[in-house]
C-alpha positions as CSV (number, residue, x, y, z in Angstrom):
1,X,67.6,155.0,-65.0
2,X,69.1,158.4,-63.8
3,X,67.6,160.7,-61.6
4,X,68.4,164.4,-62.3
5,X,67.7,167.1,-59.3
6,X,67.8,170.9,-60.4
7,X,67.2,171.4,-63.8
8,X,68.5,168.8,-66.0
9,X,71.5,168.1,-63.8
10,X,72.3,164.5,-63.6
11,X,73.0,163.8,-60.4
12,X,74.6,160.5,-60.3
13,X,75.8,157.7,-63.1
14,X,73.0,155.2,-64.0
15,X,75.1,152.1,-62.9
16,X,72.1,149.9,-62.8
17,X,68.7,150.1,-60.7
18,X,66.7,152.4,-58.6
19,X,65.4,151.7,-55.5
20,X,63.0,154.6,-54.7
21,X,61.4,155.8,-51.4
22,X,58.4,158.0,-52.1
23,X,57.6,161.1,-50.7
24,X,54.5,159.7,-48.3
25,X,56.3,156.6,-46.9
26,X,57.6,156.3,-43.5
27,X,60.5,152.9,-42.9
28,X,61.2,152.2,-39.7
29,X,64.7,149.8,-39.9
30,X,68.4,149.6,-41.7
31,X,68.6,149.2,-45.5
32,X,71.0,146.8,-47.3
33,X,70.9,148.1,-50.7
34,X,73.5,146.7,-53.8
35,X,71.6,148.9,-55.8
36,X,71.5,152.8,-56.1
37,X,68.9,154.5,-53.4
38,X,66.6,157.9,-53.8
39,X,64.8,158.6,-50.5
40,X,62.0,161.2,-51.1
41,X,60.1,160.0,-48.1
42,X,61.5,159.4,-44.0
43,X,63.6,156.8,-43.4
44,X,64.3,156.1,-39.5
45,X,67.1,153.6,-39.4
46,X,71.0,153.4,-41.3
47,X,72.1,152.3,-44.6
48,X,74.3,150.6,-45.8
49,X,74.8,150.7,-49.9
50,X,76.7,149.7,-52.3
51,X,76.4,152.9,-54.6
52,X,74.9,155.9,-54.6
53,X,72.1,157.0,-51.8
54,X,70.4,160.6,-52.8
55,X,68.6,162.2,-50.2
56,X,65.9,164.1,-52.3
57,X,64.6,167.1,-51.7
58,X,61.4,165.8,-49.3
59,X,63.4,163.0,-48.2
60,X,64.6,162.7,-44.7
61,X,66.3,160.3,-42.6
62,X,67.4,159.7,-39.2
63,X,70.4,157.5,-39.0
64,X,73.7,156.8,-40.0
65,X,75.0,156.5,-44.2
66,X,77.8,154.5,-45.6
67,X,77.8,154.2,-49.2
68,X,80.0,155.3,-51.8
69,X,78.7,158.7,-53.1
70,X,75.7,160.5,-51.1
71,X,73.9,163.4,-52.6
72,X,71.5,165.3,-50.0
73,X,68.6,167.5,-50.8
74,X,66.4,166.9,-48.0
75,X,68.1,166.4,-44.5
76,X,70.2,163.9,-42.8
77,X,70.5,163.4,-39.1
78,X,73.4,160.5,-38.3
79,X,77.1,160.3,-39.3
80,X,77.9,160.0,-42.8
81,X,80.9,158.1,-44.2
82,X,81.2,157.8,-47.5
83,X,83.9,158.3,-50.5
84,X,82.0,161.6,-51.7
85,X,79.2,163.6,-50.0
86,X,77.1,166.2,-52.3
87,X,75.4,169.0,-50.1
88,X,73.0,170.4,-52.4
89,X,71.3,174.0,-52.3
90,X,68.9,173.0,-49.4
91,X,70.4,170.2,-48.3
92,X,70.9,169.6,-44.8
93,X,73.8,167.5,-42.5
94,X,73.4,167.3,-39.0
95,X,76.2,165.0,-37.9
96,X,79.6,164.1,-38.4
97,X,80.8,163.5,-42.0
98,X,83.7,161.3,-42.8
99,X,84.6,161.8,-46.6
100,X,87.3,161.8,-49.1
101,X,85.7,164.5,-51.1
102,X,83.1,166.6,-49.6
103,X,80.7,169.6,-51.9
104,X,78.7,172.0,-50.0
105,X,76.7,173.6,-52.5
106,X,75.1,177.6,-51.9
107,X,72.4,177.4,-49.1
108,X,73.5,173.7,-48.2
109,X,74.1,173.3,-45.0
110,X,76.7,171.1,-42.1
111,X,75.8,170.9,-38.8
112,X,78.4,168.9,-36.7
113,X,82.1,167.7,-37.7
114,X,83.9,167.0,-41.1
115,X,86.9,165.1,-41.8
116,X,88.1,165.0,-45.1
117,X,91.0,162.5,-46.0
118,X,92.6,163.3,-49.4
119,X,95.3,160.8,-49.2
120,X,93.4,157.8,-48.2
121,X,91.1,155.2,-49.6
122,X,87.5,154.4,-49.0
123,X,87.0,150.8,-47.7
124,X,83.6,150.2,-48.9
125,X,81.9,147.3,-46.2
126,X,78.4,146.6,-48.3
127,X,80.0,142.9,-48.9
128,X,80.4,142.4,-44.9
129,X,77.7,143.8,-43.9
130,X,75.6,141.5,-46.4
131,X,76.8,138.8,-45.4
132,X,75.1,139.4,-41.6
133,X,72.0,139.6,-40.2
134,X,70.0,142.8,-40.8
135,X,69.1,142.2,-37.3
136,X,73.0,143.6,-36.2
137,X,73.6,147.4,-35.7
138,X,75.2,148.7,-38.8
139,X,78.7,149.7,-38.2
140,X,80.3,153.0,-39.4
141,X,82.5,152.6,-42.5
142,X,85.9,153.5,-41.6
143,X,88.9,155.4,-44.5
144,X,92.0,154.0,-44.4
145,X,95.2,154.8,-45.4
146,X,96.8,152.8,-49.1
147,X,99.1,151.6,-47.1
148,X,97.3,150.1,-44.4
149,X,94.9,147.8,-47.4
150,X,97.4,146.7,-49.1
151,X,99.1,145.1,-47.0
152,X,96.0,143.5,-45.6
């Protein structure tokens, strides 16, 4: 399944399912997901994935992303780590973004702090974090430099 945002433009790869939030649906609570997320509804709470999270354009959540390519439509208020982070036209970041590659597209907007770290890796915690209780705050992913994972 892909899900395609302005046009016919493919957002993001179809490397396997779809977990979908529907405009109309409030979740209150972290999300685990191994699979790729769209969040058209609100969403008050972090996630943690092991993909791709897009933020459509009615989607909004309050809380902190970690996954390995975010796309935003809608609005985001939390810190954002991730490996790549797509603004979209309307899309909306309040927070601080920690990326390797960051897009702000015409009328998308940032609101808060942006590091961008070209020469180091993204250290993707999905496995960790699954293996613990969803009941324990989700902590931030962190970029580190080459050096510093290989010789972990």
């Amino acid at each position: 399944m892909a899900i395609f945002t302005n046009g016919d433009k493919q957002s993001v790869g179809n490397s396997g399912n779809t977990s979908i939030i529907a405009q109309g649906t409030r979740i209150k609570g972290d999300i685990l997901s191994e699979c790729n997320l769209h969040i058209d509804g609100n969403l008050e709470g972090g996630i943690i994935a092991k993909n791709n999270v897009i933020i459509g354009k009615n989607g909004n959540v309050n809380g902190n992303i970690n996954t390995e390519h975010l796309v935003v439509s809608g609005k985001v208020m939390g810190s954002c780590t991730c490996n790549i982070i797509e603004i979209l036209p309307q899309g909306r970041i309040e927070g601080e973004i920690i990326a390797k590659e960051l897009i702000i597209e015409k009328t998308g907007e940032l609101v808060g702090q942006s590091i961008v770290h070209k020469g180091n890796e993204y250290k993707n915690v999905y496995d960790a974090e699954y293996k613990q209780s969803f009941g324990t705050p989700i902590k931030p992913i962190t970029l580190q430099n080459k050096e510093d994972i290989e010789s972990k």
